[in-house]
C-alpha positions in Angstrom: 73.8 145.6 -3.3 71.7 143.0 -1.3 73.7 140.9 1.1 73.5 137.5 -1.2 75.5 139.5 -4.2 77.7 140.6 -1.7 78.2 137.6 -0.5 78.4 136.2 -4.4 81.1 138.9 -5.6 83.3 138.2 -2.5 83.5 134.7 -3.7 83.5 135.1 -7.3 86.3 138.5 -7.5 89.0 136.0 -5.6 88.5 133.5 -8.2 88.5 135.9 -11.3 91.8 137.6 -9.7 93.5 134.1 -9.1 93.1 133.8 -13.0 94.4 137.0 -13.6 97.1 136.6 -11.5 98.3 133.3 -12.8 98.1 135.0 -16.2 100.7 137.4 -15.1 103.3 134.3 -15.5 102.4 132.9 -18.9 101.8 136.1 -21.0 104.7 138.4 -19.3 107.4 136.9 -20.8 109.9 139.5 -20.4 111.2 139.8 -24.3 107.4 139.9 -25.3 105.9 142.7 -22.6 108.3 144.8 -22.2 110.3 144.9 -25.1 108.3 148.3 -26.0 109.1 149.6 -22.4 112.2 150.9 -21.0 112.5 147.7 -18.3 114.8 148.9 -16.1 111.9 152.2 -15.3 109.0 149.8 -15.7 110.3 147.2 -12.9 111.8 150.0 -10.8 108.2 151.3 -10.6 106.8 148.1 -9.7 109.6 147.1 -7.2 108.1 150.8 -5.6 104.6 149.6 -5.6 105.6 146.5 -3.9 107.5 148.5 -1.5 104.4 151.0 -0.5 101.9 148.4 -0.6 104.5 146.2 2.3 105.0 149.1 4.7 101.7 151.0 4.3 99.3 148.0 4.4 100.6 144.4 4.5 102.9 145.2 8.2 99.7 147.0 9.5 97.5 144.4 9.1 99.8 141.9 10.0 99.3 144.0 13.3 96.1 143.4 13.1 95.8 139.8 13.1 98.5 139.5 16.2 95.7 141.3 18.5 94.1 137.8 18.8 97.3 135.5 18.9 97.3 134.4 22.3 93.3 133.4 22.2 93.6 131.9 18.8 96.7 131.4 17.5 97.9 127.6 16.6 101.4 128.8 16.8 102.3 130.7 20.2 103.4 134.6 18.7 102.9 136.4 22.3 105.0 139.3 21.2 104.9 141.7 18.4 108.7 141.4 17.5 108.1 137.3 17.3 105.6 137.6 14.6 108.7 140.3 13.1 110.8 137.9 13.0 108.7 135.6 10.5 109.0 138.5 8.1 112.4 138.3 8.3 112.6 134.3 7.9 110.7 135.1 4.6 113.1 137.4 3.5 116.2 135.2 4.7 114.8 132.1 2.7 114.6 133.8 -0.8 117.8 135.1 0.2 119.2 131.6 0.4 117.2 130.1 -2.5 119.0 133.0 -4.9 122.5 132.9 -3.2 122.1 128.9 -4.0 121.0 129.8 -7.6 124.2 132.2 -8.2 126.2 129.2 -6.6 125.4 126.8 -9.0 125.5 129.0 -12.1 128.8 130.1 -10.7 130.0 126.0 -11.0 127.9 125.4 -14.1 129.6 125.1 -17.9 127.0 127.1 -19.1 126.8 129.7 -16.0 123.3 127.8 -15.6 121.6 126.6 -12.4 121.6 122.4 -12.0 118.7 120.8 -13.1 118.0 120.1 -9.6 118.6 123.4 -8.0 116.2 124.7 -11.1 113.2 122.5 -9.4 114.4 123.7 -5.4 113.6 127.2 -7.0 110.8 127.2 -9.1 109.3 125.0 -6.3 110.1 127.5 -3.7 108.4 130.5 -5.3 105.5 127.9 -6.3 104.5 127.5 -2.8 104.9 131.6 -2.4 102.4 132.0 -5.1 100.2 129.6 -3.2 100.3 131.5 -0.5 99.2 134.2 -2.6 96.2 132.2 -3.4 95.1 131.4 -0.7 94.8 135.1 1.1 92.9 135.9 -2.3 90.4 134.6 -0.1 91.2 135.5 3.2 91.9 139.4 3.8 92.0 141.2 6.9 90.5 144.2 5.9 87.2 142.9 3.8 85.7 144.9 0.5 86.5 144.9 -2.8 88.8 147.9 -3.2 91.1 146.4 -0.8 90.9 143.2 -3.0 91.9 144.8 -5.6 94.9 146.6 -4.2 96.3 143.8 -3.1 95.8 141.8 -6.3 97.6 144.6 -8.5 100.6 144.8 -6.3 100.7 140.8 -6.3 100.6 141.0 -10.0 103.3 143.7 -10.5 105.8 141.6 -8.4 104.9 138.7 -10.2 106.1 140.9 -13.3 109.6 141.4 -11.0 110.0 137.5 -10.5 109.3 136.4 -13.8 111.9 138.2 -14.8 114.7 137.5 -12.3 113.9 133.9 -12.6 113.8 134.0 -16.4 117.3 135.7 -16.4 118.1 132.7 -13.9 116.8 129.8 -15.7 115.8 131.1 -19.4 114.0 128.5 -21.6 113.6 126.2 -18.6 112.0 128.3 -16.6 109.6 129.8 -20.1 109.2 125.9 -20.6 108.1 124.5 -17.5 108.6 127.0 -14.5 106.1 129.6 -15.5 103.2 127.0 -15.3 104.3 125.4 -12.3 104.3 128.8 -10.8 100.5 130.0 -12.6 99.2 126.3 -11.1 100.3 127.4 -7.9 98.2 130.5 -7.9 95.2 128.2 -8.7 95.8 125.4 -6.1 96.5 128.3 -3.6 93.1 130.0 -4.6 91.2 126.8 -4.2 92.0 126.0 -0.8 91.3 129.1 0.7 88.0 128.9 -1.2 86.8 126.1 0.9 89.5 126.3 4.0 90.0 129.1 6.2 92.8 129.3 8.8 92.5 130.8 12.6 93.7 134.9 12.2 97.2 134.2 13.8 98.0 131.9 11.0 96.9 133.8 8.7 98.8 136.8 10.0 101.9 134.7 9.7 101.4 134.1 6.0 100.7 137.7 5.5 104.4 138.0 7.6 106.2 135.6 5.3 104.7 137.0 2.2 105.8 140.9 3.2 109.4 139.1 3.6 109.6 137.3 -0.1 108.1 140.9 -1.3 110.9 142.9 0.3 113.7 140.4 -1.0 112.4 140.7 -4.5 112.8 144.4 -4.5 115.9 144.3 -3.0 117.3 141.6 -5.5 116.4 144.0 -8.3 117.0 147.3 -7.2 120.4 147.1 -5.3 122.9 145.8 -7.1 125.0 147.3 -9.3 124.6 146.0 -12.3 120.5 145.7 -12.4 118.9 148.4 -14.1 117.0 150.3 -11.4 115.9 153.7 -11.8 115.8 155.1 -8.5 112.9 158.2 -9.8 110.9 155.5 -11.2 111.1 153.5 -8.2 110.1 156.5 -6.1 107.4 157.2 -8.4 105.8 153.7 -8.2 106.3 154.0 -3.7 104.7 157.5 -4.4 102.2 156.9 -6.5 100.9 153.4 -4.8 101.2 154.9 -1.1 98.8 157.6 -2.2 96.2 155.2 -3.9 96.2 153.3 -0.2 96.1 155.6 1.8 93.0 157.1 0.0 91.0 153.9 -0.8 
């Protein structure tokens, strides 16, 4: 391929997979996709992809992008365990946003969310998924295999927040959530097309990101009453670590 299609598909694959991904949200509706699987081995597996794809590629390259922090970086990261600890403020900040969802179900009538609490959350993981968007654009490690990758781990945690936050909100979140959270995908996709961040920055989105990933699998997996299967979530760490580790 001549450098100008290159060049063309590197531009064009982002914008196709920002489609796809912001698909994910308005035809997964949990009742519809997975009413012919067994959900509790379906989003066990995907909770293990999410897993592999954190520990064997996202928290490498995050690596990667701190080599030229203290050239480039907007925000002075000078260590490794500083940019760490942006990981863990991603993880600690869906913690919060879920523990303040159970709260106000807990006080509800209706063991529902408030209206307003509703809006905090669907907001929150909005600007998550524009996040997403945006590093559509702007990977560490360039090529369209590792596009890819990262685009069907994305899309199988999507699968494992649509349907937490369905559970959470139910029709509002099938009414108006699920398209607030697709858009965000989009807006997020076309920034980075015409933006681009210094590497440090970027490094801490790809930080904040592994942390939202890693509470998500954690919310669905650990507790007792969800429906994890731990061979099915081995399988989907298995399975995915073998595909990156190979591409």
């Amino acid at each position: 391929m001549d450098p100008s299609s290159t060049a063309l598909a590197e531009r064009v694959l982002p914008a196709v997979l920002a489609v796809a991904l912001a698909s994910t949200h308005l035809l997964a509706r949990s009742e519809l996709f997975l009413a012919r699987l067994s959900r509790g081995r379906f989003l066990s597996f995907a909770g293990g992809v999410s897993v592999a794809y954190v520990f064997v590629h996202v928290l490498p390259e995050i690596d990667d992008f701190r080599k030229p922090m203290n050239e480039q970086a907007l925000i002075a990261l000078p260590t490794e365990k500083e940019v760490y600890l942006v990981t863990m403020l991603g993880f600690i900040t869906y913690y919060g946003l879920e523990q303040l969802a159970h709260q106000s179900a807990e006080q509800s009538i209706d063991d529902k969310p408030s209206p307003g609490i509703f809006r905090v959350h669907v907001a929150s993981y909005a600007a998550y998924n524009a996040i997403v968007g945006y590093l559509l654009f702007h990977q560490e490690a360039p090529g369209v295999s590792n596009l890819l990758l990262f685009a069907l781990a994305l899309g199988l945690h999507f699968l494992l927040n649509d349907v937490s936050l369905e559970d959470r909100h139910e029709e509002a979140y099938h009414r108006t959530g699920r398209w607030a959270l697709a858009v965000a995908v989009l807006v997020g996709a076309g920034v980075g097309s015409v933006t681009e961040l210094d590497r440090a920055t970027l490094g801490l989105l790809f930080a904040f990101l592994a942390g939202g990933i890693m509470l998500s699998v954690v919310r669905e997996e650990v507790p007792a009453d969800r429906e994890g299967k731990f061979w099915s979530f081995t399988a989907g760490v298995t399975v995915y670590t073998a595909v990156l580790l190979v591409a």
